[in-house]
C-alpha positions as CSV (number, residue, x, y, z in Angstrom):
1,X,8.9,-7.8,-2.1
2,X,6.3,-7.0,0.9
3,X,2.6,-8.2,0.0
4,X,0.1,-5.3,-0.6
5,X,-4.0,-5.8,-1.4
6,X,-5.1,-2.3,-1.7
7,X,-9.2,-2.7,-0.5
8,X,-11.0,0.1,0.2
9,X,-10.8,3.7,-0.7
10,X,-7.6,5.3,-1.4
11,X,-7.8,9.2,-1.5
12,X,-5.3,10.4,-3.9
13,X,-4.4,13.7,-1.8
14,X,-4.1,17.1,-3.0
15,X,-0.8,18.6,-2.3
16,X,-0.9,21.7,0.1
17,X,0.1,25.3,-0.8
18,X,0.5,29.0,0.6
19,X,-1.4,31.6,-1.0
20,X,2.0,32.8,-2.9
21,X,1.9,29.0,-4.3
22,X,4.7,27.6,-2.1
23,X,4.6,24.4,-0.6
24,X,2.8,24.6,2.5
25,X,4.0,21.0,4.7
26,X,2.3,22.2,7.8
27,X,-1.2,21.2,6.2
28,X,-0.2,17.6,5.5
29,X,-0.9,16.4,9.7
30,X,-4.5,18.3,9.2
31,X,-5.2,16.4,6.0
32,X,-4.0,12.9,7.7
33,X,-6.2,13.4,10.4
34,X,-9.0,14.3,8.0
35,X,-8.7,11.1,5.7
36,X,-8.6,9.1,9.4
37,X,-11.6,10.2,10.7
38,X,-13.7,9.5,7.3
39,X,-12.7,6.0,7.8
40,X,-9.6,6.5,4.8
41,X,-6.7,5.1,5.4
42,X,-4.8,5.1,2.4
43,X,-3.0,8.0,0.8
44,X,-1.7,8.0,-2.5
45,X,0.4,11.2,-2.5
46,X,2.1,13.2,-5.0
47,X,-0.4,12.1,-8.0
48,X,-2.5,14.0,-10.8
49,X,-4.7,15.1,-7.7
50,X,-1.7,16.3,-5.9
51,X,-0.3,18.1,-9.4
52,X,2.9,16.0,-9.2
53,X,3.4,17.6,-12.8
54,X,3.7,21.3,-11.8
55,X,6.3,20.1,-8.5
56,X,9.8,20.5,-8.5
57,X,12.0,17.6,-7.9
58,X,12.6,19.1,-4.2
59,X,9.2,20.0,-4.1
60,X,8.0,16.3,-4.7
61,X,10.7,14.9,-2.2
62,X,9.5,17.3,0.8
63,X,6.1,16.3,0.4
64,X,6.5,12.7,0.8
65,X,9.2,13.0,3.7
66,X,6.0,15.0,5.2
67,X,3.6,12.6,4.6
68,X,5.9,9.8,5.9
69,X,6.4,11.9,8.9
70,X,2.7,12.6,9.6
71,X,2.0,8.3,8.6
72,X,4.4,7.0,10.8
73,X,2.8,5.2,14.0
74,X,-0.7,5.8,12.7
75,X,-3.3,3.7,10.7
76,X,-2.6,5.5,7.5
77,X,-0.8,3.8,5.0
78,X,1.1,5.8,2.2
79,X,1.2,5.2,-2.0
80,X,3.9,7.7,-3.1
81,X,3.2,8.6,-6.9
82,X,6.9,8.8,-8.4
83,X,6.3,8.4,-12.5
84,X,8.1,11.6,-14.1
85,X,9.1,12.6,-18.0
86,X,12.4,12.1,-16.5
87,X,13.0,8.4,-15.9
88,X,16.2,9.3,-13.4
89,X,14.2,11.6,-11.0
90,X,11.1,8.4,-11.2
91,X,14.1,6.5,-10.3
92,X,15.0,8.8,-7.3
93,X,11.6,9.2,-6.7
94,X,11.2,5.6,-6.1
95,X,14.6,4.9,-4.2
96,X,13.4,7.7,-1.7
97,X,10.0,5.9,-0.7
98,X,11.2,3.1,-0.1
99,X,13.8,4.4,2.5
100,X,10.9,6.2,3.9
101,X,9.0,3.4,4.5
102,X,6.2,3.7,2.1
103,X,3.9,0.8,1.4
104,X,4.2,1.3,-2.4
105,X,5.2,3.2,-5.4
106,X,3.0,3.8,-7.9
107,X,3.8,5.4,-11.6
108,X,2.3,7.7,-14.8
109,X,3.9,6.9,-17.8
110,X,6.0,10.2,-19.6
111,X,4.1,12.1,-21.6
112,X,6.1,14.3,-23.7
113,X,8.2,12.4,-25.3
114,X,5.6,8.9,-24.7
115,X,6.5,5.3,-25.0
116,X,6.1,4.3,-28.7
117,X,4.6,0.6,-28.0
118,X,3.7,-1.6,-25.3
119,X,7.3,-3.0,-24.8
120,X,8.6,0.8,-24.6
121,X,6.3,1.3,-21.9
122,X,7.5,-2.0,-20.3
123,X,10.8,-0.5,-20.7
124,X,10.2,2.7,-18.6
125,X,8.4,1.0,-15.9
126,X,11.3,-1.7,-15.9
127,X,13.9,1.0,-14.9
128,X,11.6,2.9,-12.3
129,X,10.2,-0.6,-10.0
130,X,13.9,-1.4,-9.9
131,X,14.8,1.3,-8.3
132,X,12.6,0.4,-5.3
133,X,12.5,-3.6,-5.1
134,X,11.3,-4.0,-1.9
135,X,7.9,-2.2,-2.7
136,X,5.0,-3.3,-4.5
137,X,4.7,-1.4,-7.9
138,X,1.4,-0.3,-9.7
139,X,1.5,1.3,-13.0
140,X,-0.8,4.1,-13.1
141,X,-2.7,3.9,-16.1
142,X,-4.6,7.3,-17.0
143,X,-4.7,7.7,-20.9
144,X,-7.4,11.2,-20.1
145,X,-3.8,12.5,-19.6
146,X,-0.6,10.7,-20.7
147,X,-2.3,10.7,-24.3
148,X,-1.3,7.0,-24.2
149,X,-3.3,3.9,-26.1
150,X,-1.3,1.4,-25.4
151,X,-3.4,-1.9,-23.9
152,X,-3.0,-1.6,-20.4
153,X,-3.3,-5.8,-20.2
154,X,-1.1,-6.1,-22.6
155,X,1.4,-4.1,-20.5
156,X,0.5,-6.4,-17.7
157,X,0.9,-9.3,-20.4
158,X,4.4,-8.5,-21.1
159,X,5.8,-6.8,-18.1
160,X,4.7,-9.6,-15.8
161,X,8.0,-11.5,-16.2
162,X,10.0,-8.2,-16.2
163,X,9.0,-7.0,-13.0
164,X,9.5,-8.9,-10.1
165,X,7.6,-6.2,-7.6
166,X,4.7,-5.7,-10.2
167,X,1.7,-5.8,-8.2
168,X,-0.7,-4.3,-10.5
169,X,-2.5,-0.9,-12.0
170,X,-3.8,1.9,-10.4
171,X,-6.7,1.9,-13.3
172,X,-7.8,5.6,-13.8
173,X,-9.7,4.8,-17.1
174,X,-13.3,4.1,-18.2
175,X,-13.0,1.7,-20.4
176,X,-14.3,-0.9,-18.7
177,X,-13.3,-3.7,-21.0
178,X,-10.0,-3.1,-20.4
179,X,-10.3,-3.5,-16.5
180,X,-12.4,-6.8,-17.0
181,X,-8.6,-8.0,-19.3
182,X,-6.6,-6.6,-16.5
183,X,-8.4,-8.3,-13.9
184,X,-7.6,-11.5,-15.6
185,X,-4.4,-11.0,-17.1
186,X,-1.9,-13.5,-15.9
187,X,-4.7,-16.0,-14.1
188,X,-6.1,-12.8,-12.2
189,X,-2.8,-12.1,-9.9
190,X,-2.4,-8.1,-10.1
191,X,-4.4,-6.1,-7.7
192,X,-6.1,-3.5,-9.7
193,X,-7.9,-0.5,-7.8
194,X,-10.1,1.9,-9.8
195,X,-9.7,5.3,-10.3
196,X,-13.0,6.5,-11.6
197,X,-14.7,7.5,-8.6
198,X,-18.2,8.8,-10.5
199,X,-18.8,5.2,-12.0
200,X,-17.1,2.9,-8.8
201,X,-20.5,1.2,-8.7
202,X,-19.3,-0.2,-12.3
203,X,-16.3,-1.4,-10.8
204,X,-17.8,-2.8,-8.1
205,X,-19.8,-5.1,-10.3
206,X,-16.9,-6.3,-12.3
207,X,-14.8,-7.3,-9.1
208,X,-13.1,-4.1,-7.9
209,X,-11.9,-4.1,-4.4
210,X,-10.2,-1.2,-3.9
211,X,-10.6,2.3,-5.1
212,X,-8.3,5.4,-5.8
213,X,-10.0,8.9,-6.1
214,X,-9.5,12.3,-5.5
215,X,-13.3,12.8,-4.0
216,X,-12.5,10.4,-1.4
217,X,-10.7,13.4,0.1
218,X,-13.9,14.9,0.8
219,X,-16.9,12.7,-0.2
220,X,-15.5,9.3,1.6
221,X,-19.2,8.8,3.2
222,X,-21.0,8.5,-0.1
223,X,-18.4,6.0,-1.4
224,X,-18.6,3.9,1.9
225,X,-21.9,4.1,1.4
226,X,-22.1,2.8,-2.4
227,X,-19.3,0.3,-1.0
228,X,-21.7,-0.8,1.5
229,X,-24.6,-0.9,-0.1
230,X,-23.7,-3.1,-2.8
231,X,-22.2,-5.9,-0.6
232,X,-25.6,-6.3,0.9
233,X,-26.9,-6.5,-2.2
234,X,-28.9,-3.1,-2.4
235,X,-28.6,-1.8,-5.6
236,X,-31.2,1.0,-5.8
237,X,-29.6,2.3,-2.5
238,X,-25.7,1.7,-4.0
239,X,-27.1,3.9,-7.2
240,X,-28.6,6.7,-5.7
241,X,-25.4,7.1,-3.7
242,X,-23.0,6.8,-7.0
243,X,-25.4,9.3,-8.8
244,X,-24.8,11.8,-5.9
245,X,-21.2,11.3,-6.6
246,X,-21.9,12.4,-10.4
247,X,-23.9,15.8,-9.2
248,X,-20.7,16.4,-7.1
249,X,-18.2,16.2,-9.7
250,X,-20.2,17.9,-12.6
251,X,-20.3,20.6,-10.1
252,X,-16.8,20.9,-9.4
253,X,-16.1,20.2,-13.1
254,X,-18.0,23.0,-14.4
255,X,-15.4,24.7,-12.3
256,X,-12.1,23.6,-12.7
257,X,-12.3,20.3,-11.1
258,X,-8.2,20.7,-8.9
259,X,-9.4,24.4,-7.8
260,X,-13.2,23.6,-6.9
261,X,-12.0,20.2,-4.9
262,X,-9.6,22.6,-3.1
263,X,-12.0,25.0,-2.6
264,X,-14.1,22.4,-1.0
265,X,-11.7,20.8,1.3
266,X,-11.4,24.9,2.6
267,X,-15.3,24.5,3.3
268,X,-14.3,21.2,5.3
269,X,-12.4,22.8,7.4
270,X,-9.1,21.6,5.7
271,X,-7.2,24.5,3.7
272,X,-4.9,22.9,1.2
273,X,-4.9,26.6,-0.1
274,X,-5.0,27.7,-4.0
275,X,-4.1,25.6,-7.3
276,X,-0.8,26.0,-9.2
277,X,-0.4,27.2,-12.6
278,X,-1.7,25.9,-15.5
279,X,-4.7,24.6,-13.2
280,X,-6.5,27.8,-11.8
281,X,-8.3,28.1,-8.4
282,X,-11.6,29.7,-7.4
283,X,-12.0,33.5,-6.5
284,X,-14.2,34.3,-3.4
285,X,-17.2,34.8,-5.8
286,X,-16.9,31.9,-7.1
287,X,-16.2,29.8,-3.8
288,X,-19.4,32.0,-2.5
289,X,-21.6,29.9,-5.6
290,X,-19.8,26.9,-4.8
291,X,-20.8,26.6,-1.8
292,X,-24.6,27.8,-2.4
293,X,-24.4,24.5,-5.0
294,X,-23.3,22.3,-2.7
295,X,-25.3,22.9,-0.4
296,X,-28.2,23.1,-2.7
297,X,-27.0,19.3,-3.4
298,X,-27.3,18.5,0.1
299,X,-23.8,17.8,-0.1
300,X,-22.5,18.9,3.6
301,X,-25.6,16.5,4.8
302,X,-24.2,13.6,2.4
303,X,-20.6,14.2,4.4
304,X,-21.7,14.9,7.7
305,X,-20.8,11.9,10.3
306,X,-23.8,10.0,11.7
């Protein structure tokens, strides 16, 4: 299995669509460039921010060939998302990265019909990493969503010795006792980047690394700044940056968080077009306030490039 360290911030990127709701591929090289130039070079595709869960199988598969495409003889490193209800498309999923040439595969647990206990969990994830042994393989622990309870160290516990490519979790959770068990679990050998990107400064404290966030996509600065800040030590400066993370996200939020962070990468200059069904997207009007509250924030300062 290749050695991965994930460091840094890892924008979980939004998946690209015409205004009729079809994939639109074309965007992909525009939102590459984008992540590039705000000093991101990491993309975890195909994830909750990309709404892997309202893709077709096809759907999913285009998008990362794209992504690969855009990635390949660049800086930017891709995370394919491949956890699915159905274990056999995870499975393909996962096969189809690695032939690509992504640096990892990452996976949700299902949902719908959810692991019972720990060890079912371990099951699922058992028979998706397998079908990509070469890659490093982080479980994607987000309970807001799957419903799930289940100990995410105690997966790590008991899927250690299962899973020869386990590297870790992608942690999007806020239960901060849990990442401190994770951390340690199994002497401290899984890489476990955070996913919370409104209290990273938390994370930070407790060890964190590496982040994965869907306001990287668009906020980077501030976090680079809350990153930086708290390496030299300056706290007061590393707060008042995370706290302008929290005003962003309330705002979007209060919105629809998938349509409002589309809507924003539009005022970025980077259209990744509408929403898809069940989330909903913005109408002009309400793009028009948007913006007015952004820039109320002083967000498009807090972005802008020195």
């Amino acid at each position: 299995m290749k050695h991965l360290s994930i460091t840094g911030l890892i924008a979980a990127a939004h998946t690209p669509f015409h205004a009729d709701g079809s994939l639109n591929l074309a965007v992909v090289e525009k939102q590459a460039a984008h992540l590039l130039a705000n000093g991101v070079k990491f993309a975890f595709i195909g994830g909750t921010t990309g709404e892997c869960s309202s893709l077709t199988l096809d759907e999913r598969r285009a998008l990362t060939v794209r992504w690969m495409e855009v990635a390949r003889g660049s800086e930017l490193k891709v995370i394919a998302h491949v956890g699915a209800n159905c274990i056999a498309d995870a499975r393909s999923l996962a096969t189809q990265a690695q032939q690509l040439g992504a640096v990892a595969i990452s996976a949700l647990a299902p949902s719908y019909f959810k692991p019972s206990s720990v060890a079912a969990l371990v099951d699922c994830m058992v028979e998706i990493a397998a079908a990509a042994p070469e890659l490093p393989f982080y479980y994607y622990e987000i309970p807001l969503l799957t419903g799930l309870s289940h100990s995410p160290s105690a997966f790590l516990s008991q899927a250690a010795e299962r899973i020869p490519n386990l590297a870790g979790i992608k942690f999007t959770s806020s239960n901060l006792m849990e990442y401190q068990l994770c951390r340690a679990a199994c002497g401290g050998r899984f890489d476990i980047p955070f996913g919370f990107d409104e209290i990273m400064l938390s994370a930070l404290a407790l060890g964190a690394t590496g982040a994965v966030g869907s306001s990287f996509n668009f906020a980077a600065p501030i976090y680079h700044r809350v990153i930086a800040a708290f390496e030299r030590g300056d706290l007061k400066q590393a707060r008042a940056e995370q706290f302008r993370s929290v005003q962003l996200v309330v705002s979007l939020a209060s919105r629809g968080y998938i349509g409002a962070a589309k809507a924003t990468m539009k005022m970025l200059g980077v259209d990744v077009g509408p929403a898809r069904l069940p989330n909903g997207s913005l109408n002009a009007e309400q793009q028009t306030t948007l913006r007015a509250d952004l820039e109320k924030l002083g967000f498009f300062d807090w972005v802008a490039k020195p």
